[in-house]
C-alpha positions as CSV (number, residue, x, y, z in Angstrom):
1,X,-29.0,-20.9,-5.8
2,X,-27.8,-23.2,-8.5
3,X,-25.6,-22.4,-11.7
4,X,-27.0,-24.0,-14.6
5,X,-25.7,-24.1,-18.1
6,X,-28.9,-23.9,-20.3
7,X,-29.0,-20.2,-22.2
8,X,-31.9,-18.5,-20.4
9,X,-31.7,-17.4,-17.0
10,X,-34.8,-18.8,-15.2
11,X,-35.4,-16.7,-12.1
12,X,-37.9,-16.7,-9.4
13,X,-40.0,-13.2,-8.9
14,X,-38.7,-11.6,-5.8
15,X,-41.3,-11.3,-3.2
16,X,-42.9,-7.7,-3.2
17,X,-43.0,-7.6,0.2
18,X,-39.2,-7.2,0.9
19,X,-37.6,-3.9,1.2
20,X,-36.0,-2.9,-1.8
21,X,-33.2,-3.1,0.1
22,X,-31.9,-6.5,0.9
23,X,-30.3,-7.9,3.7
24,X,-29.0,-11.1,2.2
25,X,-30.2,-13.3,5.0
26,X,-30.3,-16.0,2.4
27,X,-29.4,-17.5,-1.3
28,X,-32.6,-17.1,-3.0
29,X,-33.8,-20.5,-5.2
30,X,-32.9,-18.9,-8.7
31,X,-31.2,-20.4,-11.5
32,X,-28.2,-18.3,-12.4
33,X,-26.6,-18.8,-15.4
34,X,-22.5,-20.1,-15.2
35,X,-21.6,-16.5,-17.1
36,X,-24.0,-14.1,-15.1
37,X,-22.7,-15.9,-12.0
38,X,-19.0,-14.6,-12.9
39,X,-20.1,-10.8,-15.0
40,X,-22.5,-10.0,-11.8
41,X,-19.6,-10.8,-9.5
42,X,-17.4,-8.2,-11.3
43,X,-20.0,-5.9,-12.1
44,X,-20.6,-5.5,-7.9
45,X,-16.9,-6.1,-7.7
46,X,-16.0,-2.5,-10.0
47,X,-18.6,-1.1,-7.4
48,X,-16.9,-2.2,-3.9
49,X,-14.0,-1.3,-5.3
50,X,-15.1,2.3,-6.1
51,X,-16.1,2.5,-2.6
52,X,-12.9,1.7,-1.1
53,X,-11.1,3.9,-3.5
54,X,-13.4,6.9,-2.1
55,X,-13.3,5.9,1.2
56,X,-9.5,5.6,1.1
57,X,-9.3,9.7,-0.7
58,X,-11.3,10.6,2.3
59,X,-14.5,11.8,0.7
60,X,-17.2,13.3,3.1
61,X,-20.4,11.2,3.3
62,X,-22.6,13.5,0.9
63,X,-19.2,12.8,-1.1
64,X,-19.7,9.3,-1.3
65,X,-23.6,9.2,-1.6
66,X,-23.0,11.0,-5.0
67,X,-20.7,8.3,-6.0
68,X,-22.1,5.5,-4.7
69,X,-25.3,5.9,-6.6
70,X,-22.8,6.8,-9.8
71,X,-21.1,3.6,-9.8
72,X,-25.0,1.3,-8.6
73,X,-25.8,3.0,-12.2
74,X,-23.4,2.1,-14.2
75,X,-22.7,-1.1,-13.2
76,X,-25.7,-2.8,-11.4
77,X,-27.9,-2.5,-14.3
78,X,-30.0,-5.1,-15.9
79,X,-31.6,-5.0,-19.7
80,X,-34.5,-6.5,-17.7
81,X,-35.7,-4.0,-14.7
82,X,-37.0,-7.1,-13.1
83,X,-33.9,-8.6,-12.9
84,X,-32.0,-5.9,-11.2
85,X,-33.0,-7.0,-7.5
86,X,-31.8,-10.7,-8.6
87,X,-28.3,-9.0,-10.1
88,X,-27.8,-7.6,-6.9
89,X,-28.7,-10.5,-4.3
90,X,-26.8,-13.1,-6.9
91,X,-24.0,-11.0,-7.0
92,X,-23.7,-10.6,-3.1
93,X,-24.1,-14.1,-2.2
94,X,-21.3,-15.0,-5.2
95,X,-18.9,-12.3,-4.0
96,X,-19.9,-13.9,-0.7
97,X,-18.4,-17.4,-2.1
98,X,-15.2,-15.6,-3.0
99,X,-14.4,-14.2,0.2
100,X,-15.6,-16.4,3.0
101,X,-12.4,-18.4,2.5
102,X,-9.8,-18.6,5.5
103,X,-7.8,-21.6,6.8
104,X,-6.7,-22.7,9.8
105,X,-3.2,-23.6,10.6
106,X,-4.5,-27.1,11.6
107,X,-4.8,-27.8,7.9
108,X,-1.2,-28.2,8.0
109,X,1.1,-31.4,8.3
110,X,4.4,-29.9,10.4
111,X,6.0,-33.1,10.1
112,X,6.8,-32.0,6.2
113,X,6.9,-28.1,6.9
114,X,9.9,-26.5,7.2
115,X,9.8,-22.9,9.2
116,X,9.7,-20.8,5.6
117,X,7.2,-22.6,4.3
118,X,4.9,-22.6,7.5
119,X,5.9,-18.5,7.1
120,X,4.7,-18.8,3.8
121,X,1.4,-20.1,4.5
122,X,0.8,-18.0,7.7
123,X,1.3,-14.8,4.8
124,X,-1.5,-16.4,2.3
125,X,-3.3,-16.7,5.5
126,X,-3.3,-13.1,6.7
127,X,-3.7,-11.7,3.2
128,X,-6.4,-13.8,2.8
129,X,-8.0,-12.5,5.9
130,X,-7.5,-8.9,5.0
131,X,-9.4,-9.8,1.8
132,X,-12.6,-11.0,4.4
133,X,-12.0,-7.7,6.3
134,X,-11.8,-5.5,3.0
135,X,-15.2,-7.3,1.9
136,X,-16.7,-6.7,4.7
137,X,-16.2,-3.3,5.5
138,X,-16.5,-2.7,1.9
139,X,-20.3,-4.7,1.6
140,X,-20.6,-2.5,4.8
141,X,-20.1,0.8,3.4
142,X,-22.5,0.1,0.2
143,X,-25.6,-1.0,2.2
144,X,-25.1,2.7,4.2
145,X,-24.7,4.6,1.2
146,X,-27.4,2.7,0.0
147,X,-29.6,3.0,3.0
148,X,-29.1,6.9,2.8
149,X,-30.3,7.3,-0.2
150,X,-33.9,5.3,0.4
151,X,-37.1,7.1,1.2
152,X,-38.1,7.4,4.8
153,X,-40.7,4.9,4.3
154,X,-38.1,2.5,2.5
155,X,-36.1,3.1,5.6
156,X,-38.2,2.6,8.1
157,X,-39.1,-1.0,5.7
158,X,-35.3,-1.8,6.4
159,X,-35.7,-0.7,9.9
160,X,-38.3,-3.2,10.7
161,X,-37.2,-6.5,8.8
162,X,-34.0,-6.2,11.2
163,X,-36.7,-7.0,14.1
164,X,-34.6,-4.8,16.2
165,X,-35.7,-5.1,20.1
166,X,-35.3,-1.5,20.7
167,X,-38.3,1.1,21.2
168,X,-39.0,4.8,20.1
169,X,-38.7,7.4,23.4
170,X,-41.7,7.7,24.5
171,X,-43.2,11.6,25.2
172,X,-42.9,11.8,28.2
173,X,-39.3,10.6,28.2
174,X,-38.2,13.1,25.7
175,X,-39.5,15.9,27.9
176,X,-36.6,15.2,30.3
177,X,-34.0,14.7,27.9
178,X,-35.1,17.3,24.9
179,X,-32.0,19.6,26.8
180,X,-29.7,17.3,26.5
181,X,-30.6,16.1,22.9
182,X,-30.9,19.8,21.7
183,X,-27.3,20.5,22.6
184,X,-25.8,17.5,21.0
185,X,-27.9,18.6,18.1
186,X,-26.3,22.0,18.4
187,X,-22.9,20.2,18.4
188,X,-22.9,18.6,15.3
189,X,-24.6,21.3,13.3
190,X,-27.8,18.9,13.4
191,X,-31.3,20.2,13.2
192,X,-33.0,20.5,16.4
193,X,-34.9,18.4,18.2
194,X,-39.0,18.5,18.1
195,X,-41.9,17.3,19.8
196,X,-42.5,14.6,17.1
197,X,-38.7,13.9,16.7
198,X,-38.2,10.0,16.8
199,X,-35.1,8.9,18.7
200,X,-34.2,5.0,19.8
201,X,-33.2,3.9,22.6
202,X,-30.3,1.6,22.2
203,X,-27.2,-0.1,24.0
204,X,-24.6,2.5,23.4
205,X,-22.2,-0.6,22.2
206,X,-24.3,-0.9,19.2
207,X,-23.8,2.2,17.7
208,X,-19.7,2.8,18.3
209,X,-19.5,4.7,15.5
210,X,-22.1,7.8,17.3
211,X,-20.3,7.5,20.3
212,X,-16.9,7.7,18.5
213,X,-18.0,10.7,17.3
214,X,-20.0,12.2,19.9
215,X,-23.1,12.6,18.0
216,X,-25.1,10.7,20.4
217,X,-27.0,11.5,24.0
218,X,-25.6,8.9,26.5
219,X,-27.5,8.0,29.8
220,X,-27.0,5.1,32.0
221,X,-25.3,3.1,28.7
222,X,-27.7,3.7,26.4
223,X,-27.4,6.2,23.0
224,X,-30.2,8.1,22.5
225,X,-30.3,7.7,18.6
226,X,-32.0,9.9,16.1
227,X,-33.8,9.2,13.3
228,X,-31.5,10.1,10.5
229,X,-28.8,8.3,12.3
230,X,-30.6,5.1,12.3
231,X,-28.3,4.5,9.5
232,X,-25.5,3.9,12.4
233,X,-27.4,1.3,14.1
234,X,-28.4,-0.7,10.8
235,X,-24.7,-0.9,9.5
236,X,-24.0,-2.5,12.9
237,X,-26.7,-5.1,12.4
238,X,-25.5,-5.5,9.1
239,X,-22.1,-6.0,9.3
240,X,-22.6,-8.1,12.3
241,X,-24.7,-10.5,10.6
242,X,-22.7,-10.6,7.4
243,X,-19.2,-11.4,9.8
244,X,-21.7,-14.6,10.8
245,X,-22.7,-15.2,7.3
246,X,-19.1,-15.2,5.9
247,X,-18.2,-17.5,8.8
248,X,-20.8,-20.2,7.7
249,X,-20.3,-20.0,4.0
250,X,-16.5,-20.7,5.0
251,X,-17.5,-23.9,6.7
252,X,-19.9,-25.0,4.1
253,X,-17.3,-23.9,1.1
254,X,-15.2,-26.4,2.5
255,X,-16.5,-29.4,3.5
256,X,-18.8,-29.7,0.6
257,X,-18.7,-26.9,-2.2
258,X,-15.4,-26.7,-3.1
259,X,-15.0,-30.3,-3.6
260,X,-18.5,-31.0,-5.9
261,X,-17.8,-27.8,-8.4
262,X,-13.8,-28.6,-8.7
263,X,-14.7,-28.3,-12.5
264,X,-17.2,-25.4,-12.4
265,X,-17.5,-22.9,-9.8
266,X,-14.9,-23.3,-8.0
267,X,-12.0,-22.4,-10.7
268,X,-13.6,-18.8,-11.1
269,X,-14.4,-18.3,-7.3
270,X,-10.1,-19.0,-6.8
271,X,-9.7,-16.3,-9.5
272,X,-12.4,-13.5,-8.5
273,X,-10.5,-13.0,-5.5
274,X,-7.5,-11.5,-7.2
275,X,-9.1,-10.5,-10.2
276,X,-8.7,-6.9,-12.1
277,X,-11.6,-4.8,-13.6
278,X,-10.0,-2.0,-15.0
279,X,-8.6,-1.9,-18.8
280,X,-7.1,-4.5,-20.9
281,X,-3.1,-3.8,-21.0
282,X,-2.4,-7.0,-22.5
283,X,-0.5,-5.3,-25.3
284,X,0.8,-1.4,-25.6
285,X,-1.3,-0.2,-27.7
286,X,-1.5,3.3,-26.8
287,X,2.2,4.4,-27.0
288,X,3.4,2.1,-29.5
289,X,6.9,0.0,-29.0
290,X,9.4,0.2,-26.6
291,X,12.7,-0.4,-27.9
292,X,16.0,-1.5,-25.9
293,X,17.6,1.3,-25.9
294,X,14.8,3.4,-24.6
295,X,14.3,1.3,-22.2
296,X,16.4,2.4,-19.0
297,X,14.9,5.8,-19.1
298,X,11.6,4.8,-19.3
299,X,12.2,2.5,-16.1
300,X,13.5,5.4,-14.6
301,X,10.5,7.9,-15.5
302,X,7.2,5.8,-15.7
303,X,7.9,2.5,-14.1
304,X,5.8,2.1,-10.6
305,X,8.0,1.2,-7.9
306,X,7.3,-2.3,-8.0
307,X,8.5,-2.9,-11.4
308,X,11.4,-0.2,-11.1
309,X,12.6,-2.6,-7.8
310,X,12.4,-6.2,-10.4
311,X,14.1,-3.5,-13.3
312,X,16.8,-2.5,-11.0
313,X,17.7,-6.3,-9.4
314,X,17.8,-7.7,-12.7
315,X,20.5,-4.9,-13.7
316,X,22.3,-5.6,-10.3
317,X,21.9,-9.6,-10.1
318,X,21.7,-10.4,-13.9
319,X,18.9,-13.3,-12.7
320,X,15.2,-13.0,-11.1
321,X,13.2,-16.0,-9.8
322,X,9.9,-17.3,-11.6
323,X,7.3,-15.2,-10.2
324,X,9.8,-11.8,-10.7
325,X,10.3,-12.7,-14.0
326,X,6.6,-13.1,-14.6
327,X,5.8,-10.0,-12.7
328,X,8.5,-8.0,-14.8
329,X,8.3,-9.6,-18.3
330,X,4.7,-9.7,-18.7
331,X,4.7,-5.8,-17.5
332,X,7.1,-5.3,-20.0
333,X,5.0,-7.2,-22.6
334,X,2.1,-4.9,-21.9
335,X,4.4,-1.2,-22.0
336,X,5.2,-2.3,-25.7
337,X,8.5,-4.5,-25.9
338,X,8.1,-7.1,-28.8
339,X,8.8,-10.5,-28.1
340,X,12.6,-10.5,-30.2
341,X,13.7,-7.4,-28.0
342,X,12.0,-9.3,-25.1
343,X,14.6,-12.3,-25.5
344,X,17.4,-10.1,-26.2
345,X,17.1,-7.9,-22.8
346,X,16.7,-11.4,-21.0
347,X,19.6,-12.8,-22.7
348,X,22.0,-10.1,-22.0
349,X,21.2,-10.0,-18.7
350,X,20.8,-13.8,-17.3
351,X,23.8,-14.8,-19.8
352,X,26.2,-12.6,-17.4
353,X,25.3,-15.3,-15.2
354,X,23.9,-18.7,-15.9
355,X,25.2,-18.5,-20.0
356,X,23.7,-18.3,-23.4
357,X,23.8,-21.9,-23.8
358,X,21.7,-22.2,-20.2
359,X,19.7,-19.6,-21.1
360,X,18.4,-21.0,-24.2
361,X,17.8,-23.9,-22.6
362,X,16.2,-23.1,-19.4
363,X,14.7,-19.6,-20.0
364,X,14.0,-18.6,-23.2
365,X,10.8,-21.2,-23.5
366,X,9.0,-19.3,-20.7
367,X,9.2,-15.9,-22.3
368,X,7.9,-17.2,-25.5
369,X,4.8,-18.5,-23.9
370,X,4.3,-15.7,-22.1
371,X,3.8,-14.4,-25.2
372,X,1.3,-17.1,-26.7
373,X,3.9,-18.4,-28.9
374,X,4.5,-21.7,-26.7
375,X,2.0,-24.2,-24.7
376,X,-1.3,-23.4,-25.1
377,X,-0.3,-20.2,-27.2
378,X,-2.3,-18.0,-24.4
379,X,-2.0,-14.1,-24.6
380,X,-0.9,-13.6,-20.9
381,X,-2.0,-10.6,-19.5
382,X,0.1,-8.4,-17.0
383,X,-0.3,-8.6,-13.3
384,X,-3.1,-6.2,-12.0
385,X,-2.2,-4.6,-8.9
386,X,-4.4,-7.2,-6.5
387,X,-2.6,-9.6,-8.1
388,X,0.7,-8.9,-6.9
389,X,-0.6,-7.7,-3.6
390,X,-1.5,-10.9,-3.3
391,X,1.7,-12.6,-3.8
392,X,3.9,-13.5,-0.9
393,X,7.5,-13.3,-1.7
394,X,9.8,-15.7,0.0
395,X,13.4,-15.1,0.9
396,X,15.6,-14.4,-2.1
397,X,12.6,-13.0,-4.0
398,X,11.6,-9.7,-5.3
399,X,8.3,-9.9,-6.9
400,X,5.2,-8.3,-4.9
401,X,4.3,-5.0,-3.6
402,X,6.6,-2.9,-2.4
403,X,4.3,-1.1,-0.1
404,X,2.8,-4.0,1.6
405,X,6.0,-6.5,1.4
406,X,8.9,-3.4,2.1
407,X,9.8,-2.8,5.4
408,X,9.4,0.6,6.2
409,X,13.0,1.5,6.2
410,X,13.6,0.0,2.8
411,X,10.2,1.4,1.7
412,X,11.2,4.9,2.5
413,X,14.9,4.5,0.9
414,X,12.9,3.5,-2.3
415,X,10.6,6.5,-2.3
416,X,13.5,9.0,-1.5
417,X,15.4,7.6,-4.7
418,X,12.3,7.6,-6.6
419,X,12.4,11.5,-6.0
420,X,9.7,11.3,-3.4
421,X,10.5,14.5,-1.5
422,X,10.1,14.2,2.6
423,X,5.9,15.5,3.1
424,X,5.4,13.1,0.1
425,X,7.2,10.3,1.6
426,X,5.1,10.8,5.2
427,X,1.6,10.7,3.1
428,X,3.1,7.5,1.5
429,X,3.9,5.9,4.8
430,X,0.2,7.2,6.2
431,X,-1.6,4.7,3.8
432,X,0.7,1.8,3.9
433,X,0.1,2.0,7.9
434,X,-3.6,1.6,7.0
435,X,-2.6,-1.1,4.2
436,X,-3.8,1.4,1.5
437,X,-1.5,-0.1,-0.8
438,X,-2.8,1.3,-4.0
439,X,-3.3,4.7,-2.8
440,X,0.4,4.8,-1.1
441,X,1.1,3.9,-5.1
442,X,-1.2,6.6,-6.9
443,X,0.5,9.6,-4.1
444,X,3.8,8.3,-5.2
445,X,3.0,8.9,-8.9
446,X,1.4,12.3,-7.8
447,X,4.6,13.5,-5.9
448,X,6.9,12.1,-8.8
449,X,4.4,13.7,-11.5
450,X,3.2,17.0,-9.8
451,X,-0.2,16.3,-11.0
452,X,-3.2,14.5,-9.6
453,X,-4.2,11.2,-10.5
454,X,-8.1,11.1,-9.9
455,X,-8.7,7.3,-11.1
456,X,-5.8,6.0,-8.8
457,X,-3.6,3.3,-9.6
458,X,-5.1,0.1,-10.3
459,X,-2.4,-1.4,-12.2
460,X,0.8,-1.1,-13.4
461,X,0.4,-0.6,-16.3
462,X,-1.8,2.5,-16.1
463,X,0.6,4.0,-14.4
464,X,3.2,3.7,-16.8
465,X,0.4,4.6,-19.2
466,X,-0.7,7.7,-17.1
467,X,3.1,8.8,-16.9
468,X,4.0,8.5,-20.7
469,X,1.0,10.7,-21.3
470,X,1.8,13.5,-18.6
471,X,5.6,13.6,-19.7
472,X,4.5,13.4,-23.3
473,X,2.4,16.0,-22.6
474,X,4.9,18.4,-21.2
475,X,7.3,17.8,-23.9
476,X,4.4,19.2,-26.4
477,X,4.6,21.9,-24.1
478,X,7.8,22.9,-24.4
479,X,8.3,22.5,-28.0
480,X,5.2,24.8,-28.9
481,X,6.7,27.1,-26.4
482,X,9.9,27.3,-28.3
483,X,8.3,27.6,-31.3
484,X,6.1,30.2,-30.1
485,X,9.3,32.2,-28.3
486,X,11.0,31.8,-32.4
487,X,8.0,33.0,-34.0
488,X,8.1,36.2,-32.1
489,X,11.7,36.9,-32.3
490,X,12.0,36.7,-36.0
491,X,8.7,38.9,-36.1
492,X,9.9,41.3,-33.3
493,X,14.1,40.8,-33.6
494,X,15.8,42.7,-29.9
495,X,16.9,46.3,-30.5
496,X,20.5,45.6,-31.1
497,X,19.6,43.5,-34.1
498,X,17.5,46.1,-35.8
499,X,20.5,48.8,-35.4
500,X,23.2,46.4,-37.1
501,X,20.4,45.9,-40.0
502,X,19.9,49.1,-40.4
503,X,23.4,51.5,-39.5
């Protein structure tokens, strides 16, 4: 595959022959354009991420075929129906680029590492291997929704370009077991068996997810598989092969790619990883300006946990390190605060003390530029939730995610003061054990807000966004209520009233 820069994307026809499901065996020879190789990436990116989003609300299967196909839709498509196959396998093998990448500790020099430092880099090292896992599982998950939703014939397509060793029963075979097959059938709420039922023949290893389950006939190690649970077997292949794939592309990334597209690819492969696909918060728009002295009970009422932890150690410690007060301020940027209120909440706080004089110095510049009114004058844009996920505090910082960072002692004193009652605080602790770390957010806000929040949090932002408009909303409430409640008692004045009117 190679990135070119010329206007027109020149592609090669893929073959007819191949399913129209692909397994991504290898980069096709195409020439991609240097913007379709990044809006492809985030386009499939928006979809994996709707997956795990599902996936993580625990939607059943027919659940997430429905939505699966919704989000294919809406983003996978192509002004050019020819090009939709290439969108799809040049998005893969670029997403592919982004999340190969894991480093060995040999990489390191220990005779200049100090033991927090060599912490620091084992963090960025398991975080960047849950990334590999989460793209995995996640690539995982869309080619079986996917697979689900082809014909038979597409299936059985699929089926065969795996060039799996394993045979159909055979008649006679299935006249000894049909017993046994009919009463796992039976089991599972499965229809029955038939003479012309097809069922594999496979290692029972291969298919852990059947046997998990006990979906499966199992005989001297092998699963008896049926048809419409081939789907099993091929996610296995899949995945397996993909873990090999990723492995390969790390190698390769490495040693040679990384190094000869320094100046092209590689700058938007470094940023895919963390980057955010939901709305533009960049300024707050929506709710207008947040002024100073509104600004302690908005941090207590619709500031995520994350940014109500940097609020309240500013408050306590009058001073926050570099990436806490980029975390904070450029949150605080996007809820509305102008950049002269901005300076003046920094100043009063950080003067207590380092000093105004210091501050002006030392401080002040940065919260300016975060602005776009120093440097390069770039709008900064807040930090989406993978972003700070993906940051590994040190000691003496506060910046991050609470629910992957927090231990879970100082997690659960957080919730509790956020008004997290006891069954919501057990929910919250379910899907940090699972490193759910968005969805641990979006049940906070649902326990704090008594309302559901469909979307889920992807950024801080929105939940301060989706907070303002639920408390907004109430308040509405209330005040037509009143009025309402007036309205009727100057129309329909109590008893007592009417008697002192009228002796």
């Amino acid at each position: 595959m190679e990135i070119v820069r010329r206007p027109q994307l020149k592609s090669t026809a893929i073959d007819r022959g191949v399913p129209t499901l692909p397994l991504y065996r290898s980069a096709p020879s195409l020439e991609v354009r240097l913007e379709d190789f990044e809006l492809y990436a985030i386009d499939r990116l928006r979809v994996l991420t709707g997956i795990s989003d599902g996936l993580s609300r625990g939607k059943r299967p027919e659940e997430m075929e429905k939505l699966v196909a919704e989000l294919w839709k809406a983003n996978m498509r192509h002004p050019q129906a020819s090009e939709v196959m290439n969108k799809d396998i040049i998005s893969h093998f670029v997403l592919r680029l982004v999340y190969c990448r894991t480093y060995g500790l040999c990489a390191l020099s220990l005779d200049y590492c100090c033991f927090h430092f060599l912490a620091y880099r084992v963090r960025i090292l398991a975080h960047r291997e849950d990334l590999r896992k989460w793209f995995l599982s996640m690539e995982t998950a869309l080619f079986r929704y996917r697979f689900r939703l082809q014909t038979a014939e597409a299936q059985r397509a699929v089926l065969a370009e795996f060039q799996l060793p394993y045979k159909a029963v055979t008649t006679s075979e299935f006249e000894v077991i049909k017993d046994k097959l009919t009463l796992v059938a039976r089991s599972i709420n499965q229809t029955l068996p038939t003479a012309d039922a097809i069922f594999y023949k496979v290692p029972f290893q291969e298919v852990p997810e059947l046997v998990a389950g006990r979906r499966v006939f199992l005989s001297d190690g092998y699963a008896y598989v049926a048809m419409n649970q081939v789907v099993s077997l091929v996610a296995t292949q899949f995945r397996s092969l993909l873990s090999k794939a990723l492995t390969l592309t790390n190698r390769k990334w490495m040693s040679t790619i990384r190094e000869q597209e320094k100046d092209r690819l590689t700058p938007i492969v470094e940023a895919l990883s963390t980057s955010y696909v939901g709305p533009d918060y960049s300024v707050g728009r929506e709710f207008g300006e947040v002024s100073l002295k509104d600004i302690d009970n908005v941090a207590k009422s619709s500031f995520p946990l994350c940014m109500r932890h940097l609020f309240d150690k500013l408050r306590e410690d009058h001073h926050l390190k570099h990436w806490g007060r980029m975390q904070l301020g450029l949150f605080l940027k996007g809820v509305g605060l102008k950049l002269d209120d901005a300076l003046a909440f920094w100043k009063a706080e950080f003067s207590q003390k380092v000093g105004a004089e210091r501050f002006d110095k030392e401080y002040a510049y940065s919260i300016r530029h975060n602005y776009g009114k120093e440097g390069k004058r770039v709008d900064y844009t807040p930090y989406s939730c993978q972003k700070i996920i993906s940051l590994t505090p040190s000691v003496g910082d506060h910046h991050g995610c609470p629910y992957r960072h927090f231990s879970e002692e100082n997690l659960r004193a957080a919730l509790c003061k956020m008004g997290v009652n006891s069954g919501g605080v057990e929910d919250v602790m379910d899907k940090v054990r699972h490193k759910h770390y968005q969805l641990a957010c979006t049940l906070t806000f649902e326990a704090i807000h008594g309302c559901p929040n469909d979307a889920g949090i992807n950024h801080p932002n929105q939940y301060f966004s989706d907070s303002q408009k639920i408390l907004k909303s109430k308040v509405k409430c209330l005040r037509i209520s009143f009025l309402v409640t007036s309205v009727i008692d100057l129309e329909f004045p109590p008893i007592s009233t009417v008697h002192s009117l009228h002796p």
